[in-house]
C-alpha positions as CSV (number, residue, x, y, z in Angstrom):
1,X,-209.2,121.9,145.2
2,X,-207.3,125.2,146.0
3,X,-204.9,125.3,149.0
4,X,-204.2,128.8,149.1
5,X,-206.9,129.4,151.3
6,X,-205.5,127.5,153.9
7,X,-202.6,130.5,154.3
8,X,-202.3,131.7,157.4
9,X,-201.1,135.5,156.8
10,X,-200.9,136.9,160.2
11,X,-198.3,134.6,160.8
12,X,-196.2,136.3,157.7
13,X,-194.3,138.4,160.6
14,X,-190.1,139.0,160.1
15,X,-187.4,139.8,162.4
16,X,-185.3,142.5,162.1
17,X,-182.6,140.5,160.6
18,X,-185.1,138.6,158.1
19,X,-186.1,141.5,156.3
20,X,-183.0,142.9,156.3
21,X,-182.3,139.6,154.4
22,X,-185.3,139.4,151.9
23,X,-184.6,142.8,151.4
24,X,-181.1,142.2,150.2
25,X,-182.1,139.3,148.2
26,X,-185.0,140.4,146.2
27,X,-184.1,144.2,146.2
28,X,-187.5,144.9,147.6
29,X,-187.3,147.7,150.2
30,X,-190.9,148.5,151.0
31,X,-192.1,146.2,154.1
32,X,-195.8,145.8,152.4
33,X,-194.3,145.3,148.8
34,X,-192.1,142.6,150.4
35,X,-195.1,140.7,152.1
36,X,-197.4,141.4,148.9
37,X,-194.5,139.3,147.1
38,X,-194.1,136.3,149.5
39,X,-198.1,135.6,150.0
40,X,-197.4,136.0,146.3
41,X,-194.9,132.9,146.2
42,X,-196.3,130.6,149.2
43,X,-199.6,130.7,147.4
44,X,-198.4,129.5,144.2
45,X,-196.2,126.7,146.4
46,X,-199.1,125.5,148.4
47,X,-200.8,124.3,145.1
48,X,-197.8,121.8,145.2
49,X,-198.8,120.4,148.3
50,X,-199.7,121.7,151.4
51,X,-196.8,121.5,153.7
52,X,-197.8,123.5,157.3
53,X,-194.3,125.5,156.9
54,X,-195.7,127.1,153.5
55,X,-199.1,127.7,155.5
56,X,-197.6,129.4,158.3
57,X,-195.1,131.2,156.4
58,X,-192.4,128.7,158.6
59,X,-190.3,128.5,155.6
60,X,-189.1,132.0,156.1
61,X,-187.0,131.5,159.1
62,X,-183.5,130.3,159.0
63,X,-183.4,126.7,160.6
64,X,-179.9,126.1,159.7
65,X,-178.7,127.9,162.7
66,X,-180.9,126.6,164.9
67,X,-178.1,124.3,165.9
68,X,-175.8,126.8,166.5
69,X,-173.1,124.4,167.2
70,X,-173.7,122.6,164.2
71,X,-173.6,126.0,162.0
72,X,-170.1,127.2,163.7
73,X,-168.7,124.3,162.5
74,X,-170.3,124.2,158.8
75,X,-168.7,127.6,158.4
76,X,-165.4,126.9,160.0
77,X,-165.3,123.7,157.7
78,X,-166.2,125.9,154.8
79,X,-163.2,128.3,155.8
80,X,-160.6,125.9,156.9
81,X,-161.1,122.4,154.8
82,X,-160.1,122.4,150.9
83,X,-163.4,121.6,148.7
84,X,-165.2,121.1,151.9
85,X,-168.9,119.9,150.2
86,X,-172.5,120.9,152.2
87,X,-175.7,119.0,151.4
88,X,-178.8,120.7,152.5
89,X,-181.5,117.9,152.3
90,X,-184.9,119.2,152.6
91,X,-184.2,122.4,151.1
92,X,-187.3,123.6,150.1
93,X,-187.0,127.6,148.4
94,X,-183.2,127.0,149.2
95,X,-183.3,129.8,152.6
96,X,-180.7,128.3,154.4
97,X,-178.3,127.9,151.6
98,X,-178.2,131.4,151.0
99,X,-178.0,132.6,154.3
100,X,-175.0,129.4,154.5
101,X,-173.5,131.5,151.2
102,X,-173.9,135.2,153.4
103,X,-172.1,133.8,155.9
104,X,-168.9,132.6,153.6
105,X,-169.4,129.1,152.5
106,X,-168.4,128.8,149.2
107,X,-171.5,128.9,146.8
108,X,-169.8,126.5,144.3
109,X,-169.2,123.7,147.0
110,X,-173.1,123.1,147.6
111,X,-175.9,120.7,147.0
112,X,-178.8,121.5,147.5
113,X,-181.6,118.5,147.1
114,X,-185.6,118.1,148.1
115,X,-188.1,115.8,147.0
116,X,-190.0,118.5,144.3
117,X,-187.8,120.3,141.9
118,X,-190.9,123.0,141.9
119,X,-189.7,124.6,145.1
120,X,-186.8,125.0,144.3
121,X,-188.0,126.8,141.3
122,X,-190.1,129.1,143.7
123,X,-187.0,129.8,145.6
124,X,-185.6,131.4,142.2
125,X,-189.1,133.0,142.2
126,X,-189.0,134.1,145.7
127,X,-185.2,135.6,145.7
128,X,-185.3,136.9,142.2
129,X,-182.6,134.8,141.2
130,X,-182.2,132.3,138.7
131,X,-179.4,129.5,138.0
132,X,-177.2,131.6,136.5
133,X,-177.1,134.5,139.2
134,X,-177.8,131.8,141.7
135,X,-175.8,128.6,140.6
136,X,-175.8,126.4,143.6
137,X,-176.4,122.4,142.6
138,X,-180.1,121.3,143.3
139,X,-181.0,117.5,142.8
140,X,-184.3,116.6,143.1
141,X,-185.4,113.2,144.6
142,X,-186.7,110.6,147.0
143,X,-184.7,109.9,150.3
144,X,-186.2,106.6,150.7
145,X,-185.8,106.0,146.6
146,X,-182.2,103.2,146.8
147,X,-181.6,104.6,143.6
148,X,-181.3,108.1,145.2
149,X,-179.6,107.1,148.2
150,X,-178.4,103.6,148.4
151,X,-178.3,102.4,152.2
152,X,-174.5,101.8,153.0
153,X,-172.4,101.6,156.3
154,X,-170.4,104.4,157.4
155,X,-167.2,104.9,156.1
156,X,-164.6,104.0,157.9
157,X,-162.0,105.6,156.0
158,X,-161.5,108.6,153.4
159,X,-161.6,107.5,149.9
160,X,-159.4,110.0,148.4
161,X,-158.3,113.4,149.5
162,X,-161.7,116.0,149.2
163,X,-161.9,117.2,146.0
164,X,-164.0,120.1,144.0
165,X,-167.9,119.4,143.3
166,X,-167.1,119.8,139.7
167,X,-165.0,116.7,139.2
168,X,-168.4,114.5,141.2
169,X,-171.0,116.5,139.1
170,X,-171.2,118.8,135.8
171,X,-173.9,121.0,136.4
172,X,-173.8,122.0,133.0
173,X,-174.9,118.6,132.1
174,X,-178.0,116.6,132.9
175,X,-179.5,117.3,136.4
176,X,-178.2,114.1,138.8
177,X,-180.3,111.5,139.5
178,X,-178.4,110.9,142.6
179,X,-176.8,111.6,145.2
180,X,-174.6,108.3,145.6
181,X,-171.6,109.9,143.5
182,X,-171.1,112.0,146.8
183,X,-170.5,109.2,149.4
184,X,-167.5,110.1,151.0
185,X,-167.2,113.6,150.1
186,X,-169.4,115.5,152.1
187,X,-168.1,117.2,155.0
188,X,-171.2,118.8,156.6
189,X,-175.0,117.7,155.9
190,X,-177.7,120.1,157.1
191,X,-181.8,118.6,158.0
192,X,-184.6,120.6,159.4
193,X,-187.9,120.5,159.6
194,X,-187.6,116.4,157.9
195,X,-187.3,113.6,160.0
196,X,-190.4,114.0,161.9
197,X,-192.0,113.8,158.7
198,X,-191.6,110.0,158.9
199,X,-192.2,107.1,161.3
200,X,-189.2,105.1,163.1
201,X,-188.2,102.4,161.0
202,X,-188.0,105.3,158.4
203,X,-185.8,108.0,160.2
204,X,-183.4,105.4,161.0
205,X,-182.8,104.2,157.2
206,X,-182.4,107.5,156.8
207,X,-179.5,108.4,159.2
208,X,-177.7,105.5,157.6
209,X,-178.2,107.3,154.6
210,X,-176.9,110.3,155.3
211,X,-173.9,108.8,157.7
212,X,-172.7,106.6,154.3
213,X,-172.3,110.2,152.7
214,X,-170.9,112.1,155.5
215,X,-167.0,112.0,155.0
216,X,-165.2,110.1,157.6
217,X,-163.0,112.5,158.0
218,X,-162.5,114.0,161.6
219,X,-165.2,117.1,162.0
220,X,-167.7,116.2,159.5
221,X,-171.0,116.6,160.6
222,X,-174.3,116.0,160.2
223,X,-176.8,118.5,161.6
224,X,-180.5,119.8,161.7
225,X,-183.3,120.6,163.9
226,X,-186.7,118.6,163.9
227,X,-189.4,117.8,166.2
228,X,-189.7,115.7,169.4
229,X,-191.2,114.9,172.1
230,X,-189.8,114.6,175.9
231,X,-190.5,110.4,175.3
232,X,-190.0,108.9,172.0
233,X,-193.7,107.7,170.9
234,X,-196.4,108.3,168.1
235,X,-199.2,110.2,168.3
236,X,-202.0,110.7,165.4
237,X,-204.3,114.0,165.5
238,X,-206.9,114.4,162.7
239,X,-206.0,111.1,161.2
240,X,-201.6,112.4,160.3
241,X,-199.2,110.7,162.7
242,X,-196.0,111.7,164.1
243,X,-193.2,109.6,165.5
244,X,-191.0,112.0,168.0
245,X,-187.8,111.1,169.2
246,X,-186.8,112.3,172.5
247,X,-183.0,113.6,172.5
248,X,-181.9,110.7,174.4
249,X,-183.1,108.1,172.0
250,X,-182.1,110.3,168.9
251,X,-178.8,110.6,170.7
252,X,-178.6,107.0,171.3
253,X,-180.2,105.9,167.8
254,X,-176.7,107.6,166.0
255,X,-174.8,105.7,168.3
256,X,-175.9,102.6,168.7
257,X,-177.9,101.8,165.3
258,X,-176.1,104.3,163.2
259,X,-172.6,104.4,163.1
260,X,-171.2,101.0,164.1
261,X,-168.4,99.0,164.3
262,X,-165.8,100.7,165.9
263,X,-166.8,104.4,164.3
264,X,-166.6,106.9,166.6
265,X,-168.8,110.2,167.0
266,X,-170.1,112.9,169.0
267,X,-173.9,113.6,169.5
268,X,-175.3,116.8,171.2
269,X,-179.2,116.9,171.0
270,X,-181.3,119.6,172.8
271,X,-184.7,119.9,172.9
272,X,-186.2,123.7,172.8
273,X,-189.4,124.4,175.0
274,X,-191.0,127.3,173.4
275,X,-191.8,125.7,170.0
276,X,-194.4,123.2,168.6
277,X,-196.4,122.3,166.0
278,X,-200.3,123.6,165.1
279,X,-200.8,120.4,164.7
280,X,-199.0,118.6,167.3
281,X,-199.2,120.7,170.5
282,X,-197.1,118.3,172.7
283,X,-194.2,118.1,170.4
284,X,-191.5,120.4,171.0
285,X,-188.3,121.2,168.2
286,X,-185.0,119.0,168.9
287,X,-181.3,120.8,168.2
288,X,-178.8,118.2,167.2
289,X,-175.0,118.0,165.9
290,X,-173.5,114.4,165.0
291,X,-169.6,114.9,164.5
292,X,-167.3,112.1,163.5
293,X,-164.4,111.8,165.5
């Protein structure tokens, strides 16, 4: 069964400031030739699975500074802390990476991870670069897999002093099966468009996750965008359910099942009325920033 006839392209419509970015990055100026090119590279993707955000061309806009808070201090972290390290977790083509990279954060000091390896692959497709012109880490895996992400308090304490990617991981080498070797480390870990893609039990196994990587150095953060609802519940529409978090019980989940013991942190969550989901019409997206203290 083909996907691609699922794609929706009348919703393939870019800002002013996104073409001016595809432009830049695939050294196509001509609007049409531009479009031509990313039906091009979602249809090929949707053959991987479905996702809505490959449908509806959604994987074109920049989530990462949808919490603009959260992206201030990525950058300041990136300009300010030696060897600070960014996961982006759910990157899909890898869009929010480079815009991270336009913006200054050092290319070298990023991992980049999602569950298929293949769209990542259509990002090098999409941008025109490769892994040479584009050499950012990418590790492919399973969130819920222990053996990608062992579940692990917080810590409470830094380890060691940060230090480069290159002494954790050797790109050059065998692609990591893991991102374990970076708890501690990480000083900022961006997450759109991903927790809503599991139920309750399962978001919060993976905010322990990410909290046991985030370093527990002062400033580190953890920050993404997803959707809600104004009451946390369920809802199921043509047989795919949805668990929502409202912003005061995804607030209160980081600070009372997350980070425990004594660890201190900061959690803004918003929730945006204007946007939802085709397929979910009550949800609406969430805005959030969790910052040690």
């Amino acid at each position: 069964m083909s996907f691609s006839k699922y794609l929706q392209p009348e919703k393939l419509v870019l800002t002013v400031d996104e073409l001016a970015f595809y432009k830049k990055h695939t050294g196509i100026e001509n609007e049409q030739g531009m479009k031509g090119h990313i039906t091009a590279v979602a249809r090929n993707a949707l053959e991987i699975y479905p996702y809505p955000c490959i449908r509806t061309f959604g994987f074109l806009r920049f989530r990462i500074t949808r919490s603009l808070s959260g992206y201030k201090r990525l950058l300041e972290l990136g300009s300010t802390r030696p060897n600070a390290l960014l996961l982006d977790l759910g990157c899909c083509f890898g869009n929010d990476v480079r815009k991270a990279v336009d913006d200054g954060f050092p290319l070298r000091n990023i991992v980049a991870s999602d569950l298929r390896v293949e769209y990542w692959n259509f990002g090098h497709d999409l941008f025109k670069s490769t892994r040479s012109t584009f050499p950012v880490t990418f590790i492919p895996g399973d969130v819920l897999d222990p053996s990608f992400i062992s579940a692990q308090a917080p810590l409470h304490t830094t380890l060691t002093t940060p230090v480069p990617l290159q002494s954790i991981f050797q790109p050059d080498l065998d692609t990591p099966k893991s991102l374990d070797p970076l708890r501690g480390h990480l000083s900022a870990i961006h997450n759109s468009a991903f927790f809503h893609l599991f139920n309750r039990e399962e978001q919060l196994l993976i905010a322990k996750k990410l909290a046991s990587l985030l370093s527990p150095l002062p400033g580190s953060t953890i920050f993404g965008s997803h959707l809600g609802f104004s009451e946390p519940h369920e809802e199921v529409e043509n047989g795919i359910s949805l668990f929502g978090h409202s912003p005061e019980s995804w607030k209160k989940m980081w600070e009372e099942e997350v980070f425990t013991n004594g660890i201190t942190i900061h959690v803004d969550a918003d929730m945006v009325g204007h946007e939802s989901s085709d397929e979910f019409p009550h949800t609406r997206m969430i805005n959030w920033v969790v910052t040690r203290l």
